[in-house]
Legacy VTK file of the C-alpha trace (Angstrom):
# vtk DataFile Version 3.0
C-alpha trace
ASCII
DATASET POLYDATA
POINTS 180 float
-12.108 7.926 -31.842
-15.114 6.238 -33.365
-14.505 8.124 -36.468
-10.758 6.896 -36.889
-11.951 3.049 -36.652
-14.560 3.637 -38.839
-11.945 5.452 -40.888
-9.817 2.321 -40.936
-12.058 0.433 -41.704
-12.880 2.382 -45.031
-9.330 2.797 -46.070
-8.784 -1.192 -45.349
-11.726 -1.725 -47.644
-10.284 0.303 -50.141
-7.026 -1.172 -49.617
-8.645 -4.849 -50.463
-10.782 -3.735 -53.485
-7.516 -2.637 -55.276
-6.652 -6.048 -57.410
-3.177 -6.210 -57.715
-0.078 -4.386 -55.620
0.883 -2.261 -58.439
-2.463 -0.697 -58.914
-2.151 0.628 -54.977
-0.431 3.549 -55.617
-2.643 5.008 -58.228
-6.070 4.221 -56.132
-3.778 6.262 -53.592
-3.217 9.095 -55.947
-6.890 9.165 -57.487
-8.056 9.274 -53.883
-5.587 12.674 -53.209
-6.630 14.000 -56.486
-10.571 13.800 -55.398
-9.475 15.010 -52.019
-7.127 18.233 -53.046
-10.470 19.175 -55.411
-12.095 19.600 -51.853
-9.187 21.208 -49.803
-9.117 23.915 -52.689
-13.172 23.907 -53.034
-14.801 24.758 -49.884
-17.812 25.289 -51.652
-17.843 21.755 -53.281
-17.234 20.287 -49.598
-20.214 22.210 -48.306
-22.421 20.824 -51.035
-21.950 17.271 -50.552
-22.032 17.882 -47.129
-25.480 19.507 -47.120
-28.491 17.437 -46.555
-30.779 19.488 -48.762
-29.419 18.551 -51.830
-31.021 15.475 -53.155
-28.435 12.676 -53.316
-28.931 11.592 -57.112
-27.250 15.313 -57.832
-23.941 14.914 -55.596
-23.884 11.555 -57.104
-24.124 13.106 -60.902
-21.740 15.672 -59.393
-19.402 13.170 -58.416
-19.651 11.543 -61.509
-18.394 14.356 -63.621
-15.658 15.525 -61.364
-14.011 12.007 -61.130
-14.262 11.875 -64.693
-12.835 15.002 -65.296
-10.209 13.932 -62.886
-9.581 10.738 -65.030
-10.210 8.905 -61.218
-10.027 5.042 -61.787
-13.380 3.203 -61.396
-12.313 1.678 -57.980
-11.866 4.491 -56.405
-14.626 6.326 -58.180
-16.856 3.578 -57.019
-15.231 3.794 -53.487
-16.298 7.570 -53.329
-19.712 7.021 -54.524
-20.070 4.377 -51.518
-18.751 7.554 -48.840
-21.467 9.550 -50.726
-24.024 7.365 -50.162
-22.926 6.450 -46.294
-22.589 10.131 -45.673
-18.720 10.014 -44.644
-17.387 12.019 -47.902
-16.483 14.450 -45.073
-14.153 11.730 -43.435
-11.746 11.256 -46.546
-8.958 13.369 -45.177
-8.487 10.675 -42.365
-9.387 7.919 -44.715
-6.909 8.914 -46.990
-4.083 9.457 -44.279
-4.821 5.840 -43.432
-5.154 4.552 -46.770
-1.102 5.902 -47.458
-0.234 4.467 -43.993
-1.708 0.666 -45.233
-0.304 0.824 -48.926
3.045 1.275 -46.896
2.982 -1.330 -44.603
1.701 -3.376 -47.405
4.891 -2.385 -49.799
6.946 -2.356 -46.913
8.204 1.044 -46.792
7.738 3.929 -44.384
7.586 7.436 -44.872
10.013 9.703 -43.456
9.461 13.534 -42.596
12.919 15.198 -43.498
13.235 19.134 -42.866
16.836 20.820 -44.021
17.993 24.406 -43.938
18.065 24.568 -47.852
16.539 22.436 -50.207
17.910 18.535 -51.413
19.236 17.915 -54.900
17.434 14.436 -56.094
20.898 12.920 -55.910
21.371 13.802 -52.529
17.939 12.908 -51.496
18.243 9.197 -52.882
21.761 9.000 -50.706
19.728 10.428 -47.924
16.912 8.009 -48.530
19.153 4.844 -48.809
21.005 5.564 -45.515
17.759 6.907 -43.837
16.552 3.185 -45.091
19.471 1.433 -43.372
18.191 2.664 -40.090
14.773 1.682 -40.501
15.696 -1.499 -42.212
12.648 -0.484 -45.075
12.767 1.125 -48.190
12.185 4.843 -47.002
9.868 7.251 -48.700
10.815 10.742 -48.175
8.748 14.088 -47.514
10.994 17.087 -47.139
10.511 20.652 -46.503
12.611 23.449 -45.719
13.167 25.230 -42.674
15.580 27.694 -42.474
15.492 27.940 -38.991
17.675 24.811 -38.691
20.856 26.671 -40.001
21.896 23.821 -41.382
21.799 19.967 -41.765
18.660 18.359 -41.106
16.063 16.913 -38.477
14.345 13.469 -39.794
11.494 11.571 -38.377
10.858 8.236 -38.937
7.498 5.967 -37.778
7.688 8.885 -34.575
11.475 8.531 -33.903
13.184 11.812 -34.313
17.152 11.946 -35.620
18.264 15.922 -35.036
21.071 16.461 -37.339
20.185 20.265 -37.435
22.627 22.941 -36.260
20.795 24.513 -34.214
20.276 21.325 -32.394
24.291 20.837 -32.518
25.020 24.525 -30.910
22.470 23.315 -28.459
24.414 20.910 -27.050
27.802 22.567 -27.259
25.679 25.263 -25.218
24.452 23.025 -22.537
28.384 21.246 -21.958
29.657 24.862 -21.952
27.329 25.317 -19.124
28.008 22.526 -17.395
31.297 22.799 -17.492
LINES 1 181
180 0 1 2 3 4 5 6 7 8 9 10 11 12 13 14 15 16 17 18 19 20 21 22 23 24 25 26 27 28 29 30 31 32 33 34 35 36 37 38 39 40 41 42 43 44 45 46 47 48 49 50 51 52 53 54 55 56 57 58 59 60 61 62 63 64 65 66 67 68 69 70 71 72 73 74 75 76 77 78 79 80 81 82 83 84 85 86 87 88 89 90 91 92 93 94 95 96 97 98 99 100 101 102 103 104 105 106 107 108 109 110 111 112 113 114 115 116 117 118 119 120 121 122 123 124 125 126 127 128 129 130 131 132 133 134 135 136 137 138 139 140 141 142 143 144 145 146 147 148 149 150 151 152 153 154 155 156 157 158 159 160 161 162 163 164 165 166 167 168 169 170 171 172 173 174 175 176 177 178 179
């Protein structure tokens, strides 16, 4: 608990130190770039994780990976003050929150869409339009594929679930058969 506030409050800092609305997104992106170099380095992780390497090297460190990375100065700055506080190991959170703020900022929400076979990028833009209707906010979709559905699609949306799948169809035409 005490680290997700203290997350919050990090990504909300972030969140204010990026000037202008437009610039949000790519702060957002710099800040997943830094963070996949982690996910796929464990090694890199462990480093600036452990205390017995002296702090001026994970900050020179830092400094050549963000540039290699072509990470803005906001957000490079941003990661040097995590460094320095000790909570580079808290950026997966911080990040998380980070996307959920830029939403609600831009007014959009994210939603989770699984289908039984991949989405053309015409349908998904009808999907996301109609998916925005009900939400009444531009609608950013994730999708994935999950063949296990059969076919059509389950979509969650700020924790409400629409089950358009199948599966969950036969499901129903199963329990009524059953009942009678």
């Amino acid at each position: 608990m005490i680290a997700a506030g203290l997350s919050k409050r990090y990504a909300r800092a972030l969140v204010e130190a990026v000037a202008e609305p437009r610039d949000l997104e790519a702060a957002g992106q710099d800040l997943l770039a830094f963070l996949q170099l982690l996910r796929d380095h464990r090694d890199l992780r462990a480093l600036f994780a452990n205390p017995g390497v002296q702090r001026r090297d994970k900050e020179a460190l830092l400094n050549r990976l963000t540039a290699a990375l072509g990470i803005g100065s906001v957000v490079v700055a941003f990661l040097a003050l995590l460094l320095g506080k000790g909570r580079l190991g808290h950026l997966e959170i911080i990040a998380r929150i980070y996307q959920d703020l830029v939403d609600e900022r831009l007014g959009r929400v994210r939603a989770e869409v699984a289908t039984a076979a991949p989405l053309d990028d015409a349908m998904q833009r009808r999907l996301a339009q109609r998916l925005a209707a009900v939400a009444g906010k531009q609608v950013v979709l994730e999708t994935t594929v999950d063949p296990g559905l059969l076919g059509g699609m389950v979509a969650r949306i700020q924790g409400t679930v629409y089950d358009g799948s199948l599966r969950a169809q036969l499901a129903r035409l199963r329990e009524q058969l059953v009942r009678g």
